[in-house]
TORGU-584606 format. One record per residue: residue number from 1; residue in one letter; x, y, z of N, C-alpha, C in turn. Coordinates in nm, 4 decimals. Layout:
(site NUM,'a',(X,Y,Z),(X,Y,Z),(X,Y,Z));
...
This chain:
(site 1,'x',(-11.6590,4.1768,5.4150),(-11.5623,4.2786,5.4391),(-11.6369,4.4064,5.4772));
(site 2,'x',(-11.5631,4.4575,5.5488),(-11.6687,4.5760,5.6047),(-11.5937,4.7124,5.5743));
(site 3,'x',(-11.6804,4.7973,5.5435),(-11.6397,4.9397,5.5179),(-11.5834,5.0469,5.5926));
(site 4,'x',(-11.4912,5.1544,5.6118),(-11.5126,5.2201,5.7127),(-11.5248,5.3474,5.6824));
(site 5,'x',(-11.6204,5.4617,5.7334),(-11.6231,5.5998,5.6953),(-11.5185,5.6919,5.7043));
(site 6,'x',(-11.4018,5.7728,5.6146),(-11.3225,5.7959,5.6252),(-11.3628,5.9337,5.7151));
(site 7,'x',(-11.2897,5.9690,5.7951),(-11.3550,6.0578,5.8992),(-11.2198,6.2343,5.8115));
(site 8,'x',(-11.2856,6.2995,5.8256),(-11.2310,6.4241,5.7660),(-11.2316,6.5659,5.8965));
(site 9,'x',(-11.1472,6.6005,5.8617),(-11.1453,6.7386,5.9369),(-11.1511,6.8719,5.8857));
(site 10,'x',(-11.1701,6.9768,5.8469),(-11.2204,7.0313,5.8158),(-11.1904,7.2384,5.8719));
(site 11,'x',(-11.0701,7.2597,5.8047),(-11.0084,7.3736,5.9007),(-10.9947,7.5178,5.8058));
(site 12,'x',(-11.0351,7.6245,5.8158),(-11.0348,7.7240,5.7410),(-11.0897,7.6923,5.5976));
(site 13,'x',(-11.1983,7.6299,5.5204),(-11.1864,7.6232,5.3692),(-11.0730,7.5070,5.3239));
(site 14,'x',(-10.9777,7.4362,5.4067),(-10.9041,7.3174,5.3476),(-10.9331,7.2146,5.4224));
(site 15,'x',(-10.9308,7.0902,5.3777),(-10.9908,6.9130,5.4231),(-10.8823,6.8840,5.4503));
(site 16,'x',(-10.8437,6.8100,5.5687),(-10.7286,6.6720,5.6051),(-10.7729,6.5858,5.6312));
(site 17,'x',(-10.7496,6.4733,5.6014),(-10.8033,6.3572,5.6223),(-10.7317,6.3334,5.7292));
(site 18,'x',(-10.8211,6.2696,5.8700),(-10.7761,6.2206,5.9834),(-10.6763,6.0545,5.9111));
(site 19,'x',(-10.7395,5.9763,5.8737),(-10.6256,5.8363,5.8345),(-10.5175,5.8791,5.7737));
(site 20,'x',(-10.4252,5.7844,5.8196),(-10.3164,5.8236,5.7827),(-10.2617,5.7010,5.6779));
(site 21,'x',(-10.2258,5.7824,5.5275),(-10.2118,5.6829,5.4464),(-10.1538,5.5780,5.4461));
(site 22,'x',(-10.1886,5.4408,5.4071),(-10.1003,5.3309,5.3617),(-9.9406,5.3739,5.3333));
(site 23,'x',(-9.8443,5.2861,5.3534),(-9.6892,5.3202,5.2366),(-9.7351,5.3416,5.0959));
(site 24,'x',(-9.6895,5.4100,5.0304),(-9.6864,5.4000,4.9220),(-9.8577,5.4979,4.8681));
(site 25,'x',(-9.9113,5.4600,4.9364),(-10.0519,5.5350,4.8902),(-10.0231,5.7014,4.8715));
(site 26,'x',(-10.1344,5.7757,4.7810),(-10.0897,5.9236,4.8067),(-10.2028,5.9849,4.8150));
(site 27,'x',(-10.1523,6.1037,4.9018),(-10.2682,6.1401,5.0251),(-10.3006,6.3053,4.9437));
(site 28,'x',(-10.4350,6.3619,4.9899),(-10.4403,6.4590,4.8870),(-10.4912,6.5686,4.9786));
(site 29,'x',(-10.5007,6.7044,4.9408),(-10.5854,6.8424,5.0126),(-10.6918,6.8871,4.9340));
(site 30,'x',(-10.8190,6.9090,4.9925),(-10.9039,6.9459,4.9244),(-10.9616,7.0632,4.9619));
(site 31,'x',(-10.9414,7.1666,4.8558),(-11.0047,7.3071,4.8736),(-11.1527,7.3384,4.8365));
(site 32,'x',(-11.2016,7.4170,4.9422),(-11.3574,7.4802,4.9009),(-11.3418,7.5606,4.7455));
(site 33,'x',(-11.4673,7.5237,4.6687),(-11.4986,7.6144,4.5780),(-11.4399,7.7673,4.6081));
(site 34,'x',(-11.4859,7.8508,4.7044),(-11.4867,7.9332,4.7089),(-11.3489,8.0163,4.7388));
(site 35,'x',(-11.2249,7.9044,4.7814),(-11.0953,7.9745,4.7756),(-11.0100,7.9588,4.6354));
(site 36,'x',(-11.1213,7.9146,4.5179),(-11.0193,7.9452,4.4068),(-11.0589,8.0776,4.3066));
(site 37,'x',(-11.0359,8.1924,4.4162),(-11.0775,8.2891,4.3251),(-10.9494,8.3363,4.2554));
(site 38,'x',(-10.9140,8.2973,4.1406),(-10.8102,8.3057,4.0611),(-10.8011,8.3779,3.9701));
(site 39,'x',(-10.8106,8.4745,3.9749),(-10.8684,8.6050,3.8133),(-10.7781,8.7069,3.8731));
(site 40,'x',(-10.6919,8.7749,3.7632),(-10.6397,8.9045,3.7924),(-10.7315,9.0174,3.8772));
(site 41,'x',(-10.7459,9.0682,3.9796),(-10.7742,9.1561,4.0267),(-10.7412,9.2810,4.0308));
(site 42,'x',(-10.8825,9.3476,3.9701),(-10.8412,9.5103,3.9199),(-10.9145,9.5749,4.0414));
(site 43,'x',(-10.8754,9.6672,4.1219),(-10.8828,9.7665,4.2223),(-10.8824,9.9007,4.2243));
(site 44,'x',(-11.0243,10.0011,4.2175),(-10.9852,10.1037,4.2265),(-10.9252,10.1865,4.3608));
(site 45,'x',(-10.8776,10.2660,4.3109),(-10.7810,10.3189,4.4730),(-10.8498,10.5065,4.4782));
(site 46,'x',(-10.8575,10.5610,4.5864),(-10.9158,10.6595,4.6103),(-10.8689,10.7715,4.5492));
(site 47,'x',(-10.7424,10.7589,4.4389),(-10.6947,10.9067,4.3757),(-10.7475,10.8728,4.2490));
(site 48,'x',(-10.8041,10.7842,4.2441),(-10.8419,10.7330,4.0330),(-10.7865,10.6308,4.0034));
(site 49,'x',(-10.6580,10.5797,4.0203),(-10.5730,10.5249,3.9559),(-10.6276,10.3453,3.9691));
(site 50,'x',(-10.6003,10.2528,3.9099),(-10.6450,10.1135,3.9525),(-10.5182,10.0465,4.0012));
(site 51,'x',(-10.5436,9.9672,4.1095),(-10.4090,9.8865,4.1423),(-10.4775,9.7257,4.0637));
(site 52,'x',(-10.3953,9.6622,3.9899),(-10.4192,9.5317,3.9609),(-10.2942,9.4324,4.0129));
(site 53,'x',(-10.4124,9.3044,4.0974),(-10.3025,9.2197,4.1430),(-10.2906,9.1350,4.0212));
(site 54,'x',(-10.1731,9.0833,4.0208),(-10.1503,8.9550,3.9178),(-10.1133,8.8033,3.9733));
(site 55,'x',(-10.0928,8.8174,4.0964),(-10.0677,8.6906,4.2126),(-9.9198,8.6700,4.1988));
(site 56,'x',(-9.8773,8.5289,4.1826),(-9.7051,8.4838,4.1589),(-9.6451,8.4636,4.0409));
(site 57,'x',(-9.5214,8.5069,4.0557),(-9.5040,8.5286,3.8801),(-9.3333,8.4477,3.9423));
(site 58,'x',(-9.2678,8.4634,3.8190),(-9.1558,8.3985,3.8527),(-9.0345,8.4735,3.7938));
(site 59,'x',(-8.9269,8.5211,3.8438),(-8.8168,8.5982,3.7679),(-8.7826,8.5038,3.6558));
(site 60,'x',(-8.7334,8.6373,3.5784),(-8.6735,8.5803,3.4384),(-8.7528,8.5299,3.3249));
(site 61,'x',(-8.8804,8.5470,3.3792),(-9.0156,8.4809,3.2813),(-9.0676,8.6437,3.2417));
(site 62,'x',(-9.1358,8.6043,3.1322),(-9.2417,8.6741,3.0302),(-9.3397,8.6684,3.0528));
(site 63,'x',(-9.3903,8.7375,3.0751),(-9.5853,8.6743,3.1196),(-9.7246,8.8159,3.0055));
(site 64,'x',(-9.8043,8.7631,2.9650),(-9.9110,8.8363,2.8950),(-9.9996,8.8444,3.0044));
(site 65,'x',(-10.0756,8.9732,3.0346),(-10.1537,9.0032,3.1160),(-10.2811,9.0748,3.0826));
(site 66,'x',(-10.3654,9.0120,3.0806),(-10.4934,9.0341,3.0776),(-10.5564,9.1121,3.1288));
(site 67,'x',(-10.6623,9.2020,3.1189),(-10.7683,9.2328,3.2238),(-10.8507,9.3656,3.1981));
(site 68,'x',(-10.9726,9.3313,3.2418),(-11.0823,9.4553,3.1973),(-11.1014,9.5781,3.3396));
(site 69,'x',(-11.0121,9.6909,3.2733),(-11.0752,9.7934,3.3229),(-11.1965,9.8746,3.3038));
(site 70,'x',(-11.2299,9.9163,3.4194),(-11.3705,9.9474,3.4393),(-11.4543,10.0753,3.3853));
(site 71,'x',(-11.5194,10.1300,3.3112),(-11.5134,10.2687,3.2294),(-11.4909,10.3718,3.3432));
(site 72,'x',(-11.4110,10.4518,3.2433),(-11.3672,10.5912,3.3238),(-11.4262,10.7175,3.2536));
(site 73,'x',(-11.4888,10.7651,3.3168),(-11.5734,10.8847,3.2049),(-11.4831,10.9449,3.1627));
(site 74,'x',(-11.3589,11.0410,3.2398),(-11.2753,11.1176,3.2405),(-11.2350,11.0694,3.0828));
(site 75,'x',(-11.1965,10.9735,3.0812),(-11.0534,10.9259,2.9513),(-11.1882,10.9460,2.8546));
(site 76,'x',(-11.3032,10.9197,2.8241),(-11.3905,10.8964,2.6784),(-11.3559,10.7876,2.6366));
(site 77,'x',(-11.4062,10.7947,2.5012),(-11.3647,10.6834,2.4061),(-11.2830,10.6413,2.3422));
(site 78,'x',(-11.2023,10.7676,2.3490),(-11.0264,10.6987,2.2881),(-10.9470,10.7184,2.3737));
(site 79,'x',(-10.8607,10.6316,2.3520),(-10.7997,10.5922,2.5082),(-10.6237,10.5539,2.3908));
(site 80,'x',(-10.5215,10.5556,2.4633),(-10.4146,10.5510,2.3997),(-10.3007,10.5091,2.5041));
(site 81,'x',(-10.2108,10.4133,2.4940),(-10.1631,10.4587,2.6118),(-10.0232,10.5267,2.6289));
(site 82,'x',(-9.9665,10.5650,2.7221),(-9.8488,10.6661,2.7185),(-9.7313,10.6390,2.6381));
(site 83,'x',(-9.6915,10.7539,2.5565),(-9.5642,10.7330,2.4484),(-9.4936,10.6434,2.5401));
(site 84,'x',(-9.4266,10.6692,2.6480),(-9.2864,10.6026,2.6533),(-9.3303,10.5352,2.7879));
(site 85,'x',(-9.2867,10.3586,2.7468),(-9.3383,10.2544,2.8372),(-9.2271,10.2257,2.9173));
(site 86,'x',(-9.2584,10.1741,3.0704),(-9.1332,10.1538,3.1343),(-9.0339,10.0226,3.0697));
(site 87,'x',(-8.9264,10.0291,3.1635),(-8.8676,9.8854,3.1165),(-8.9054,9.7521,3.1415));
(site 88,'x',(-8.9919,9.7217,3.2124),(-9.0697,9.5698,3.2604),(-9.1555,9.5667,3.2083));
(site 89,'x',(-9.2721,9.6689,3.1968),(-9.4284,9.6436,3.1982),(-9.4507,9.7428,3.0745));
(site 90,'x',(-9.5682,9.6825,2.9563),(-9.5557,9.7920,2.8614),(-9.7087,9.7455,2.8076));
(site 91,'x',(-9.8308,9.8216,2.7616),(-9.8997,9.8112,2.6969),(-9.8591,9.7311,2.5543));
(site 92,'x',(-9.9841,9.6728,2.5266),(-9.9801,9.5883,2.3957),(-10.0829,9.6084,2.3114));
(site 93,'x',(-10.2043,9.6336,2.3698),(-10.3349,9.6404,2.2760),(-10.4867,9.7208,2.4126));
(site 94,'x',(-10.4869,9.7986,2.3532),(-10.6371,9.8282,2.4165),(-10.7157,9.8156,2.3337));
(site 95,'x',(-10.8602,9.7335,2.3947),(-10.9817,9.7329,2.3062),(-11.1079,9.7323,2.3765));
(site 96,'x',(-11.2026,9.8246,2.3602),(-11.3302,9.8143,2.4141),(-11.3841,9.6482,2.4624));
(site 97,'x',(-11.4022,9.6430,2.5946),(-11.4466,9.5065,2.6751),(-11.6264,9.4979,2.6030));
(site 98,'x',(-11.6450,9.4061,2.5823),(-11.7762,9.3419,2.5494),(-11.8472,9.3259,2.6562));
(site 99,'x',(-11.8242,9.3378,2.8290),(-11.9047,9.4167,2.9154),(-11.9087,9.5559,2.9468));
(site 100,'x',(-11.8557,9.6022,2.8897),(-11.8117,9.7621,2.9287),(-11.6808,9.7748,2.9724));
(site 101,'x',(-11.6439,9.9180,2.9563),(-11.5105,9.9081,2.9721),(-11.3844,9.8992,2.8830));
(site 102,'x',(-11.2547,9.8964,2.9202),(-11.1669,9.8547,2.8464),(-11.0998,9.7272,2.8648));
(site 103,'x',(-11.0738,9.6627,2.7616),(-10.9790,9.5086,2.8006),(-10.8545,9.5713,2.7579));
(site 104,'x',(-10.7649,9.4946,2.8537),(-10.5790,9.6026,2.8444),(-10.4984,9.4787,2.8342));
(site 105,'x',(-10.4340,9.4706,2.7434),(-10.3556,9.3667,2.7402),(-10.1965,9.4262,2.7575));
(site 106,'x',(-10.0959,9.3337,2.8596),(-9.9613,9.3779,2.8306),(-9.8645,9.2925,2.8590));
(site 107,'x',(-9.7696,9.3175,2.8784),(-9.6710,9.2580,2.8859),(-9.5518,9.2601,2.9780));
(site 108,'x',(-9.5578,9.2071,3.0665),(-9.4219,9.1823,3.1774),(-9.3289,9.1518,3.1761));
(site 109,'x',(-9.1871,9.2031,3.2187),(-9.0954,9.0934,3.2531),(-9.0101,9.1050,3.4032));
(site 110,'x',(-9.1179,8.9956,3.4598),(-9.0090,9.0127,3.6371),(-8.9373,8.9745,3.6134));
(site 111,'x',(-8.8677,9.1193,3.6709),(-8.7360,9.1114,3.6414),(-8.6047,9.0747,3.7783));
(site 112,'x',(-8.6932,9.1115,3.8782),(-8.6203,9.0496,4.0289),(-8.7150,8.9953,4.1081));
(site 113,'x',(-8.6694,8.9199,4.2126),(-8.7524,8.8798,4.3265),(-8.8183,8.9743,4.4037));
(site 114,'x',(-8.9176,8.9505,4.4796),(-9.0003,9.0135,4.5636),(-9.1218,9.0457,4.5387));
(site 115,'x',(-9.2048,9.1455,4.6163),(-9.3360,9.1983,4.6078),(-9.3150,9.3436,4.5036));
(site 116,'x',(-9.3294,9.3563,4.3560),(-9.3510,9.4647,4.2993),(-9.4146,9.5107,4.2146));
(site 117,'x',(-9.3906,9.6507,4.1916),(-9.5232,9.7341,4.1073),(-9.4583,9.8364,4.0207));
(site 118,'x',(-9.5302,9.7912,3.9329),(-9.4985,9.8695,3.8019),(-9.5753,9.9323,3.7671));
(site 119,'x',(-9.5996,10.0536,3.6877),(-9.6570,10.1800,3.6464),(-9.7005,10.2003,3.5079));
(site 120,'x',(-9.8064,10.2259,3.4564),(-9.8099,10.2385,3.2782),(-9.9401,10.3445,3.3093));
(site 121,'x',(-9.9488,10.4443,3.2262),(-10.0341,10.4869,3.1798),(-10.1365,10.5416,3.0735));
(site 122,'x',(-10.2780,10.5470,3.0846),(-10.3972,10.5526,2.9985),(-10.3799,10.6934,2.9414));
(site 123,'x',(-10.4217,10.7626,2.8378),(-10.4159,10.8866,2.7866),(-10.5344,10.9278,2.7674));
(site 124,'x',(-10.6393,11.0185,2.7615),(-10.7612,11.0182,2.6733),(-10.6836,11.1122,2.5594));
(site 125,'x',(-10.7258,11.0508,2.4522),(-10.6993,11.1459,2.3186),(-10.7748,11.2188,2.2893));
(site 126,'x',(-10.8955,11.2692,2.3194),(-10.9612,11.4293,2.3141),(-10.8880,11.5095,2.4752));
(site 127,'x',(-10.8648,11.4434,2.5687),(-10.8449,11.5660,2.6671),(-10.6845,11.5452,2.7053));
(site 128,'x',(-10.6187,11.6434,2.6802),(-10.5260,11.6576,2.7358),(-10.4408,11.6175,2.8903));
(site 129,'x',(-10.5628,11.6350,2.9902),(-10.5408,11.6668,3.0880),(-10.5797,11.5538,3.1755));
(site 130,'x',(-10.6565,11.4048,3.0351),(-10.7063,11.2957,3.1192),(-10.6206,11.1709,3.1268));
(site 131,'x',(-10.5901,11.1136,3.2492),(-10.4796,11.0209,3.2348),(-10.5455,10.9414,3.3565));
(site 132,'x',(-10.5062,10.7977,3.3069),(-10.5466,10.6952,3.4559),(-10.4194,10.6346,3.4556));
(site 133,'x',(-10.3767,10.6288,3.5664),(-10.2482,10.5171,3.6372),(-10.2789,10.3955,3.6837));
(site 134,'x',(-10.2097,10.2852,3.6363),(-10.2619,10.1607,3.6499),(-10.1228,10.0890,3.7225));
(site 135,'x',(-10.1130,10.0629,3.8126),(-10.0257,10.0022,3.9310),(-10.0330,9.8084,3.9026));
(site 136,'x',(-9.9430,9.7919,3.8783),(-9.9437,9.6247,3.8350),(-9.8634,9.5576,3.9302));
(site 137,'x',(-9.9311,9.5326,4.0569),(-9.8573,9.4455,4.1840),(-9.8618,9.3034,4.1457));
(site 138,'x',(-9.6896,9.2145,4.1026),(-9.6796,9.1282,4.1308),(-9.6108,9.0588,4.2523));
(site 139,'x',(-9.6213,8.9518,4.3002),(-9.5501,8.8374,4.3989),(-9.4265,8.7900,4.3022));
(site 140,'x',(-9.3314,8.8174,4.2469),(-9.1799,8.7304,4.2228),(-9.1169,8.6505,4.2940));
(site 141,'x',(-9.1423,8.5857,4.2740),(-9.0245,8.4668,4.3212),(-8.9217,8.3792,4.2553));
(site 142,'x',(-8.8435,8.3408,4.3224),(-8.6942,8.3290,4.2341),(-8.7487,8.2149,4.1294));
(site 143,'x',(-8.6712,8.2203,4.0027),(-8.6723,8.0906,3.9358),(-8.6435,7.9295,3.9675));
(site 144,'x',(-8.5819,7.9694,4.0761),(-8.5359,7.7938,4.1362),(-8.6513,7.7569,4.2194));
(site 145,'x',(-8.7658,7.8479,4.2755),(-8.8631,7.7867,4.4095),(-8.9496,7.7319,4.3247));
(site 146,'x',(-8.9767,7.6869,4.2297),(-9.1237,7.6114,4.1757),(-9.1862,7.6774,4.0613));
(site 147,'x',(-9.3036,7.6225,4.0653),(-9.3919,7.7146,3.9669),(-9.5103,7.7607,4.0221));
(site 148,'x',(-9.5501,7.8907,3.9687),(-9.6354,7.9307,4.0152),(-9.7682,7.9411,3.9334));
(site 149,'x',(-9.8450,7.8893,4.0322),(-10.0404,7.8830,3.9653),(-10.0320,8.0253,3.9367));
(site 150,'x',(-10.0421,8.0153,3.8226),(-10.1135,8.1452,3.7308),(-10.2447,8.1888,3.7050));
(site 151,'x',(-10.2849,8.3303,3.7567),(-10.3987,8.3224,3.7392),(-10.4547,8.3692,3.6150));
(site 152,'x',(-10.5939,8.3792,3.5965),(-10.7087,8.3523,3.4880),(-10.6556,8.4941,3.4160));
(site 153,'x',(-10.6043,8.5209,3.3214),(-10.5627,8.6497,3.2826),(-10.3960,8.6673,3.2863));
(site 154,'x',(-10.3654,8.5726,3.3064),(-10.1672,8.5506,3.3428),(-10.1330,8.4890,3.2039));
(site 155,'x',(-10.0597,8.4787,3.1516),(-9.9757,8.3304,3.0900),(-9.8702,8.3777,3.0196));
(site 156,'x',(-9.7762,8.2758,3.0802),(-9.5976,8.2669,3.0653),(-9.5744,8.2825,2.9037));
(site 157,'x',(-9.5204,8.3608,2.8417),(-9.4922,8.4156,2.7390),(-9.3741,8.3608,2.6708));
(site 158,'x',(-9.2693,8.3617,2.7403),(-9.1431,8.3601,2.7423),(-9.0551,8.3233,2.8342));
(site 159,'x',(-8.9009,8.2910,2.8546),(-8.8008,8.2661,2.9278),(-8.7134,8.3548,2.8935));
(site 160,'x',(-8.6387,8.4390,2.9825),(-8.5145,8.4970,2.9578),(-8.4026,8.4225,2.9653));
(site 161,'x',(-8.2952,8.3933,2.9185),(-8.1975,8.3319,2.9343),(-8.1345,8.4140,3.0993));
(site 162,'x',(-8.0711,8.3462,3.1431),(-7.9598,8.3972,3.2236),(-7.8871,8.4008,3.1937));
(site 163,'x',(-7.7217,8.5052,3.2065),(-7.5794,8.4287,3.1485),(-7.5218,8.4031,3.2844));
(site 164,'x',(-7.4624,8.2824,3.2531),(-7.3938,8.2440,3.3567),(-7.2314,8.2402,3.3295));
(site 165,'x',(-7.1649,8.2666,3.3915),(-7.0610,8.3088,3.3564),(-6.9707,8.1442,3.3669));
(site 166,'x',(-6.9865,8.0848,3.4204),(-6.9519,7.9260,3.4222),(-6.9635,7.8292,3.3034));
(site 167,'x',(-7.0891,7.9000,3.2584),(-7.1088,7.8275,3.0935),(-6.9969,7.8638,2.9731));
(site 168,'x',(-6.9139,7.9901,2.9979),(-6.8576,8.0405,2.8988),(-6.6895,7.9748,2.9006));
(site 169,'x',(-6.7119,7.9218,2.7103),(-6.5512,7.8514,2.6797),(-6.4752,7.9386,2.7367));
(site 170,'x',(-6.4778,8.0757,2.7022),(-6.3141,8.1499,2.6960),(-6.2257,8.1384,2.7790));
(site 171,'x',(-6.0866,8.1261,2.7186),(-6.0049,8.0847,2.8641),(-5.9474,8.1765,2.9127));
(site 172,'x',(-5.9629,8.2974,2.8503),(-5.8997,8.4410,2.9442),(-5.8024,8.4627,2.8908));
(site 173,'x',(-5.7426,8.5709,2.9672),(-5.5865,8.6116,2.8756),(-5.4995,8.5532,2.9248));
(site 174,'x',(-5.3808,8.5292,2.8295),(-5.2597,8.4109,2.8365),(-5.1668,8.5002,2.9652));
């Protein structure tokens, strides 16, 4: 019986296999190492502030968010973050990063579809006058399209219920 070399193609960082599978067989995509860079991405932006991506998230979900910001001389060593948190996105814990820096932990809830950004901010507690803005761009997408690969610093927390108004006994007024 003789062998044959499966011949591959090879287009941007993803593999297709030229054969075309058997019935029933299942056929697969294979990505380069180098396109699974999957880690929350923290970004500084030219006024101070950091933009962090978080990739795809999904409405109606809870998600914990991870990630080490980078030292800011301005803020010092105590760092706090702002009395009053928005309604989606809210600090949970700051703690000095074991590379430098701060690790920021918080908490989400996409709350609609689309591309958005939410706002929280850093305090320094010796200076009055020191504050960093941290911009939290997620991808939402509806709850019915799938699930979304979460990245290294993401994870689903929670479910919000929906109410649906179809679910409810009451029969209304007589």
């Amino acid at each position: 019986m003789a062998t044959a070399k499966k011949a591959c193609v090879k287009v941007g960082g993803v593999h297709f296999s030229e054969d075309h599978p058997a019935a029933g067989a299942t056929s697969h995509v294979h990505f380069d190492e180098k396109l699974h860079d999957s880690v929350v991405m923290v970004i500084p932006e030219d006024d101070g502030s950091f933009m962090v991506k978080v990739g795809f998230l999904k409405t109606q979900h809870r998600y914990e968010i991870v990630f080490t910001l980078p030292e800011v001389p301005a803020l010092g060593q105590n760092v706090c973050k702002a009395p009053v948190p928005g309604p989606h996105l809210r600090i949970t814990n700051i703690a000095p990063a074991s590379e430098g820096g701060l690790k920021i932990t918080c908490e989400y809830m996409a709350h609609q579809e689309g591309v958005l950004c939410e706002e929280v901010l850093l305090l320094s507690e010796t200076d009055d006058n020191a504050c960093v803005r941290i911009k939290v761009h997620a991808r939402v997408m509806d709850r019915h399209h799938g699930t979304p690969m979460l990245l290294e610093g993401v994870r689903c927390i929670g479910v919000e219920l929906e109410y649906d108004s179809e679910q409810s006994d009451w029969q209304g007024f007589d």
